[in-house]
C-alpha positions as CSV (number, residue, x, y, z in Angstrom):
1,X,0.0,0.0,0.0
2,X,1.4,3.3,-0.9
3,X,2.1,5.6,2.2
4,X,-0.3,8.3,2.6
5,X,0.8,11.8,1.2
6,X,2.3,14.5,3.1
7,X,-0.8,17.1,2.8
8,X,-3.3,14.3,4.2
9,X,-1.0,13.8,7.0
10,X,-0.4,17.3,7.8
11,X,-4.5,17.9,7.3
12,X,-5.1,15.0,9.7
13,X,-2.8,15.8,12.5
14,X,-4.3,19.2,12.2
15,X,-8.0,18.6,12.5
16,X,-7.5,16.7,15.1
17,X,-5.1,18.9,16.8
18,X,-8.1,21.9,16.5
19,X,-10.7,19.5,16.9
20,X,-9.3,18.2,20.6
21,X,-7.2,21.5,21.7
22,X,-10.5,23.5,20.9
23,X,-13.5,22.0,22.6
24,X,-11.5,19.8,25.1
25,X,-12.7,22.2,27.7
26,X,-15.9,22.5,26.4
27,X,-16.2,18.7,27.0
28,X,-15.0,18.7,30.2
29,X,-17.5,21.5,31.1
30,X,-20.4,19.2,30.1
31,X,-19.5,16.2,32.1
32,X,-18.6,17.6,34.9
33,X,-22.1,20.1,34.7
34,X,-24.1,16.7,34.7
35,X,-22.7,15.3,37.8
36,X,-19.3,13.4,36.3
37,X,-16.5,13.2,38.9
38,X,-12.8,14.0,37.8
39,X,-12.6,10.4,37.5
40,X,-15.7,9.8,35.4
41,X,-15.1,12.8,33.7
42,X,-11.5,11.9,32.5
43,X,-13.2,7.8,31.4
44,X,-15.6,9.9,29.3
45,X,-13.0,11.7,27.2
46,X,-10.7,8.9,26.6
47,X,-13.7,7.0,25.5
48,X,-14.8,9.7,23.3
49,X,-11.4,10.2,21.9
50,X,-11.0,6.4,21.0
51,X,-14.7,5.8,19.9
52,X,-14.4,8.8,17.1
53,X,-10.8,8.2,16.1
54,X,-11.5,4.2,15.7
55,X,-15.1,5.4,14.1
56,X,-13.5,8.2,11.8
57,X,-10.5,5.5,11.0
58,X,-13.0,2.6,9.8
59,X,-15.7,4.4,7.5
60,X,-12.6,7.2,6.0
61,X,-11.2,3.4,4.9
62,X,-14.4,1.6,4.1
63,X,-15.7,4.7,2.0
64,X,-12.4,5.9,0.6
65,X,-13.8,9.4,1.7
66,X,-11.9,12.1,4.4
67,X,-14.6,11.0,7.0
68,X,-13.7,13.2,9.9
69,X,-15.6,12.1,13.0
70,X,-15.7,14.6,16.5
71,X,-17.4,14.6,19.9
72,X,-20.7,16.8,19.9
73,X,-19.2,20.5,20.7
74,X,-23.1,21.8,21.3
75,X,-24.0,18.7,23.0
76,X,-21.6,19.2,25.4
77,X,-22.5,22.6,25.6
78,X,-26.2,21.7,26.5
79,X,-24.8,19.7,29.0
80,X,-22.9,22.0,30.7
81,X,-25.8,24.7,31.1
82,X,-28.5,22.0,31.7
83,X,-26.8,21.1,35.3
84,X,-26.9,18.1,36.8
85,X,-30.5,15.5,36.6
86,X,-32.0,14.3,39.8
87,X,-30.4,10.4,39.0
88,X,-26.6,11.9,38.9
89,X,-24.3,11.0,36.8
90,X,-25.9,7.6,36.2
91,X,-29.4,9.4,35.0
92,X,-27.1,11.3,32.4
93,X,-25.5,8.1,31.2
94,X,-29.2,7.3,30.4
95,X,-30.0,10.4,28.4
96,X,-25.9,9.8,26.2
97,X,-28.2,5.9,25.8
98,X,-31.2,7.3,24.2
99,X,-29.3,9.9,22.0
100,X,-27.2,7.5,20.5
101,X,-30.1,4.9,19.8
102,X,-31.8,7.9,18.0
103,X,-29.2,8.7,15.7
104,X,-29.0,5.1,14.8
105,X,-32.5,4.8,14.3
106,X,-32.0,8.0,12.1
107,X,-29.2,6.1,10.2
108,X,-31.4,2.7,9.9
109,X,-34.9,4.5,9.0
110,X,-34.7,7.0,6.2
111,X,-38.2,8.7,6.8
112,X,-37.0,9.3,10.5
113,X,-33.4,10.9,9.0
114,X,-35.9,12.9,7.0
115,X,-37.8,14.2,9.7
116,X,-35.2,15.3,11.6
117,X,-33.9,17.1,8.6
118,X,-36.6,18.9,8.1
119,X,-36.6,20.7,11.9
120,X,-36.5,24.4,10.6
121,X,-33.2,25.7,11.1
122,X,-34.2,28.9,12.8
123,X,-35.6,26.8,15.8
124,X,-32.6,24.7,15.7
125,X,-30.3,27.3,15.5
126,X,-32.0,29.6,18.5
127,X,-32.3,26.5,21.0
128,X,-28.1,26.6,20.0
129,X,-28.0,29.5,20.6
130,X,-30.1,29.7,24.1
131,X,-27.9,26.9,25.3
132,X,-24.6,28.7,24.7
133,X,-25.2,32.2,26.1
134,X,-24.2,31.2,29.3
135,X,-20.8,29.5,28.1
136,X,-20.2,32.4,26.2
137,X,-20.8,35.1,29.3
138,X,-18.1,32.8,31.3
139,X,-14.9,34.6,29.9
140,X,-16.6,38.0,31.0
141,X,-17.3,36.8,34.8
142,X,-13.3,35.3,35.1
143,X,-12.0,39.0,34.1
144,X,-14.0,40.1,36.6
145,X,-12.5,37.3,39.3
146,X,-8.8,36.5,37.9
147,X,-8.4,39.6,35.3
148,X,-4.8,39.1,34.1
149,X,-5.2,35.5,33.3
150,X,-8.3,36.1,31.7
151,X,-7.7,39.1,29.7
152,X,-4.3,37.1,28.7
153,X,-6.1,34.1,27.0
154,X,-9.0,36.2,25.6
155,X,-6.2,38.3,23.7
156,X,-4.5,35.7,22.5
157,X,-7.5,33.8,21.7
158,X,-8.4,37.7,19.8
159,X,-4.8,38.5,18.2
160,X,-3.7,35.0,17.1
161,X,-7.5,35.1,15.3
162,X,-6.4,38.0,13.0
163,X,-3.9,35.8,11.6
164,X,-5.8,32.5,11.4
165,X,-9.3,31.4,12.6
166,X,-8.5,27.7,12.9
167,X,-5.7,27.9,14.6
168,X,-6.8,31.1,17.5
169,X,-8.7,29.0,19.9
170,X,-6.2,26.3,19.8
171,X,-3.6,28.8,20.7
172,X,-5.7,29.9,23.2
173,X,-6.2,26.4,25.3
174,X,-2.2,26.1,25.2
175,X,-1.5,29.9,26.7
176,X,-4.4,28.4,28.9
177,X,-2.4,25.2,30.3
178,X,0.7,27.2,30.0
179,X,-0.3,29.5,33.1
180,X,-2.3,26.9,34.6
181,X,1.2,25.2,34.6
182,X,3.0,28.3,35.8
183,X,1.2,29.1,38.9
184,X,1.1,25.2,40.0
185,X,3.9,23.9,42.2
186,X,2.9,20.0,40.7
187,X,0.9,20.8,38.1
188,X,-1.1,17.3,37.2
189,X,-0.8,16.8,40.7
190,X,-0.2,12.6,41.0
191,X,-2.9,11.6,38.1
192,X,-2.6,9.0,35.9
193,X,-1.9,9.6,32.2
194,X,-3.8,7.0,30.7
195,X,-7.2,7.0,32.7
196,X,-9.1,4.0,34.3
197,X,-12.2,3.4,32.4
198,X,-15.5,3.9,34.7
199,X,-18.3,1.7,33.8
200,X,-21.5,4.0,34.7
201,X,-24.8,2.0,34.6
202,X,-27.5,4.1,33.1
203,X,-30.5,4.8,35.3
204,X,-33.7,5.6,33.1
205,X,-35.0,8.7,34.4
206,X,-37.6,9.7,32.8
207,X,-37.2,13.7,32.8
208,X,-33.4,12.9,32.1
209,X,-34.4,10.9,29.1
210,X,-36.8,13.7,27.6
211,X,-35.1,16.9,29.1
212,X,-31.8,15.9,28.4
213,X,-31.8,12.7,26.0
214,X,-34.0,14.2,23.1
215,X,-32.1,18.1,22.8
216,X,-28.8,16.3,22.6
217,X,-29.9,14.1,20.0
218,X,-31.4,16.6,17.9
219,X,-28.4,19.1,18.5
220,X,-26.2,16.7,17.4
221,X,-27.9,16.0,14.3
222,X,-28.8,19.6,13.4
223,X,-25.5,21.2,14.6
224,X,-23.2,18.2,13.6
225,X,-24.2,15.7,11.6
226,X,-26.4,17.7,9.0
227,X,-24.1,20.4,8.4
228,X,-20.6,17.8,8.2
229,X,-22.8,16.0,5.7
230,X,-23.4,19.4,3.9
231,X,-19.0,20.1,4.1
232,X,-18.2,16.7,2.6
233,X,-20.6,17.4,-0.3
234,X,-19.4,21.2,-1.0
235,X,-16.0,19.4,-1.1
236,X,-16.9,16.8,-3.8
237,X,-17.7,13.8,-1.4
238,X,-21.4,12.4,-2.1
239,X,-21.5,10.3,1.3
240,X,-24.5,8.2,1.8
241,X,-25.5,9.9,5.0
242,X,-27.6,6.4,6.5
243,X,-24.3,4.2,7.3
244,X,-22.8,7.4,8.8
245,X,-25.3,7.9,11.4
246,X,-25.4,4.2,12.2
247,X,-21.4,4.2,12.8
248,X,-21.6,7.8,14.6
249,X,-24.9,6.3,16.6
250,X,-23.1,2.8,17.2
251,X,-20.1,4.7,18.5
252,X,-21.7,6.8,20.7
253,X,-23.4,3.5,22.3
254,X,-20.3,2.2,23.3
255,X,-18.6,4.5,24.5
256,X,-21.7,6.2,26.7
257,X,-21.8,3.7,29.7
258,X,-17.7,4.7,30.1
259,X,-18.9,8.9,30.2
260,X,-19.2,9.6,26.7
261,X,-21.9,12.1,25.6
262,X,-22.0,11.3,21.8
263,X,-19.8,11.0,18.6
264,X,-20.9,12.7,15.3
265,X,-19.7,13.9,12.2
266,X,-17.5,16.8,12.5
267,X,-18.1,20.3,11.1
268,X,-15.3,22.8,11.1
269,X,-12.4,20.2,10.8
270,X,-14.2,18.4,8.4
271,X,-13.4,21.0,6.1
272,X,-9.5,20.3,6.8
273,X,-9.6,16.7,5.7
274,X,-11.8,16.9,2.8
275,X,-10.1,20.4,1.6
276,X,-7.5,21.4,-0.6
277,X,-5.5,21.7,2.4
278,X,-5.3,17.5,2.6
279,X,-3.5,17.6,-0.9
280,X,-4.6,18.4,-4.8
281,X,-5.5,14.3,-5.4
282,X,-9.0,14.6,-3.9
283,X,-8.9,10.5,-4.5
284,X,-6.4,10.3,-1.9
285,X,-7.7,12.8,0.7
286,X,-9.1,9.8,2.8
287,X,-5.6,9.5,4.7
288,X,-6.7,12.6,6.3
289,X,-9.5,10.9,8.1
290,X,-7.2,8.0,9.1
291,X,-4.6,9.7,10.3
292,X,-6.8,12.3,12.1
293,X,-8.4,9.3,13.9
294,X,-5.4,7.9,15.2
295,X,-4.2,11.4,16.1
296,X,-7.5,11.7,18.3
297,X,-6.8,8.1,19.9
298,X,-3.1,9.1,21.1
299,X,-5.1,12.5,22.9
300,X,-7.3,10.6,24.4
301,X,-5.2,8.2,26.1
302,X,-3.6,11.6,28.0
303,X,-7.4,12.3,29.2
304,X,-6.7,11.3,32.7
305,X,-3.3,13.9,33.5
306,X,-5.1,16.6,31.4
307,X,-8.5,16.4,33.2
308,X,-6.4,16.7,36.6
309,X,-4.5,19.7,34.8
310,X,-7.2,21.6,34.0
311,X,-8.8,21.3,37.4
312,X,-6.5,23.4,38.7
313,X,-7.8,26.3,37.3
314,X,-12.0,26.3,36.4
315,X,-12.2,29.7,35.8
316,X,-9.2,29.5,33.1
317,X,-11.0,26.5,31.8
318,X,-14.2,28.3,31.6
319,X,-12.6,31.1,29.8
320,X,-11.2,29.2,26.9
321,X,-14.1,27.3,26.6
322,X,-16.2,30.4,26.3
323,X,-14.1,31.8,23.5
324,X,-14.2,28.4,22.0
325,X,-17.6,28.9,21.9
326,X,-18.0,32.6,20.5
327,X,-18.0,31.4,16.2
328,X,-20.7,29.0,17.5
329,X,-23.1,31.7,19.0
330,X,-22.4,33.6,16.4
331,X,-23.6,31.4,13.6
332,X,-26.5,30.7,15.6
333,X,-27.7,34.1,16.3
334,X,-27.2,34.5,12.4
335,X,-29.6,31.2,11.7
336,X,-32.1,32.3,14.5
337,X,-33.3,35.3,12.9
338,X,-32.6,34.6,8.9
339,X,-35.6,33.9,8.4
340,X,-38.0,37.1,8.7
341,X,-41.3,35.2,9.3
342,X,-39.7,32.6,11.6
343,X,-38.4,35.3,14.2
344,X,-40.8,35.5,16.7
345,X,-40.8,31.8,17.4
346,X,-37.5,32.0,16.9
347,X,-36.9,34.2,19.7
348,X,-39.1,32.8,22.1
349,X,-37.6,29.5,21.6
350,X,-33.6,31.2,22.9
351,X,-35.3,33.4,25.7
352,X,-37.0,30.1,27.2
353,X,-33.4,27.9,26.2
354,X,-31.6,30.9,27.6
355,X,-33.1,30.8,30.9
356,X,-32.1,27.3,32.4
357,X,-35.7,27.0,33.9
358,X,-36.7,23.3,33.8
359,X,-40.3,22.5,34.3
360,X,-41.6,19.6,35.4
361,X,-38.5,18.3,35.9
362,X,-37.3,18.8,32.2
363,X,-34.8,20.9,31.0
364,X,-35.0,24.2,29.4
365,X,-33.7,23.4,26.0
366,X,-36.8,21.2,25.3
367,X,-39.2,23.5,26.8
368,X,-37.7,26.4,24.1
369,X,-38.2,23.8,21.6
370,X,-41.8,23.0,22.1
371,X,-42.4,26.6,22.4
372,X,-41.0,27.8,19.7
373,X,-42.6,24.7,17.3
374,X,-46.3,25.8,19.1
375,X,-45.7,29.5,17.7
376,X,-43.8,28.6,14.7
377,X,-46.9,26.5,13.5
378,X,-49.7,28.9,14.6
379,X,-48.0,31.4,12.5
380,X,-47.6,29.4,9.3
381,X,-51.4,28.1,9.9
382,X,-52.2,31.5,10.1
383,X,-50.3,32.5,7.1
């Protein structure tokens, strides 16, 4: 087999260098909001990192495609803001069950990938964008408690983004661990590097299931999946989208009783692999997914020393996770309120996300949801 070309490799080591160095403490934000412990936490990442990288390393190959597979960013984001459900930890497990059985169900019935598809974008994007307000608000509160630090990361997060997008929240996390490491006599304290997987048995709460189970699924689907499918296609890659919701889906199974939230297709590092940046032979492109995969692997075996690490400092974390954030809210706010006679649901939907009020024991990402679908259809009816 001919060795794969120096672009792909570069491409690959890149996406999954931005993909991990970006949202990492996103991610850890999310498990920790539902009730994960450091140690639970740090199993959910490595399983993450090894269920997408072995995922994004099997269909890139089977497919001959740059198949670049992430964690879910906004899912982990919903977690974070959604706190933790009554059942702990275990109820949450429950919730990363159901989500993953629904994108394989997505993958294995066609009229139910449909319907999904058709959730209109402006409620999809405005429940996005109520969930990560408060992410997003995190960097201001943190120059208001450790300024220096703060201001530090959020300008290097700012200058290094003149110069290059992709690479400014990256730069950002390392300046981030960088003074985390500075101002810690032991920083990583006496943690493992390699993590202990924790097997978490699901409990099936009910409002966990529907409050917390359903918005991650369709998150993932609208905010991931749907729009990695839509990069792969710009870039000359007709992918079946059915056997890449049944891998994601099946992924995200296995690796949700160990902490994992859910695995998708990526978005903004999909369009590394599958770019001119993975080399002018778009034949041979699919090395970028392969090598990508692995890349992710090797990160996630240091899950259990950079979990430690980084709970040295929440408030740094919480900064450069906010930032991380900031291209996210942005495009949502944009969706939310593109489309003129979708706007007023639209809005309602992100006040009643934005508020973090659950009712009847359900979150308030589903709530904004249903609200915003009630007015959205009385509007069009009346239309």
């Amino acid at each position: 087999m001919r060795p794969p070309p120096l672009p792909a490799l570069s491409a690959g080591l890149l996406a999954a260098f931005v993909g991990f160095a970006s949202s990492f403490s996103v991610v850890l934000q999310g498990l920790v909001g539902v009730g994960a412990s450091p140690e639970e936490a740090a199993s959910g990442i490595m399983a993450l990192s090894i269920a997408m990288g072995a995922c994004g390393i099997l269909v890139s190959w089977r497919m001959k495609m740059p198949i670049s597979v992430a964690w879910s960013t906004p899912g982990a984001a919903l977690l974070a803001g959604a706190g933790a459900p009554a059942g702990g930890f275990a109820a949450a497990i429950g919730a990363f069950v159901l989500a993953g059985a629904l994108v394989v169900l997505a993958g294995l019935v066609k009229p139910v990938g449909r319907a999904i598809s058709r959730i209109p974008l402006s409620l999809a994007n405005a429940m996005l964008a109520g969930i990560l307000l408060p992410l997003c608000l995190a960097p201001v509160k943190a120059v208001a408690s450790i300024p220096l630090e703060a201001l530090a990361v959020i300008a290097i997060w700012f200058l290094v983004g003149r110069w290059s997008r992709v690479l400014a929240v990256p730069a950002a996390a390392v300046a981030t661990f960088l003074l985390i490491f500075l101002a810690q006599s032991s920083p990583g304290g006496t943690a493992a590097v390699i993590p202990a997987p924790v097997l978490v048995l699901p409990d099936w709460s009910t409002a966990s299931l529907v409050g917390l189970g359903l918005p991650l699924f369709l998150i993932t689907m609208a905010s991931q999946n749907i729009p990695g499918l839509a990069i792969l296609r710009v870039n000359g890659f007709a992918a079946e989208p059915a056997p890449l919701f049944t891998a994601t889906g099946v992924a995200s199974l296995l690796c949700a009783p160990f902490g994992g939230h859910a695995v998708n297709l990526a978005a903004i590092t999909a369009a590394i692999c599958a770019g001119d940046e993975a080399g002018p032979d778009r034949g041979r492109r699919w090395w970028a997914g392969i090598v990508s995969g692995v890349a992710y692997i090797a990160f996630g075996l240091t899950a259990g020393w950079a979990t430690a690490f980084a709970a040295q400092s929440p408030p740094l974390v919480q900064t450069v996770a906010g930032v991380a954030l900031i291209g996210a809210f942005t495009g949502a706010l944009g969706g939310m309120v593109g489309e003129t006679d979708d706007r007023e649901a639209a809005i309602l939907c992100f006040v009643v996300t934005a508020s973090g009020v659950p009712f009847l024991g359900i979150s308030a990402p589903f709530w904004g949801l249903v609200v915003g679908g009630v007015v959205l259809l009385a509007v069009r009816r009346r239309g």
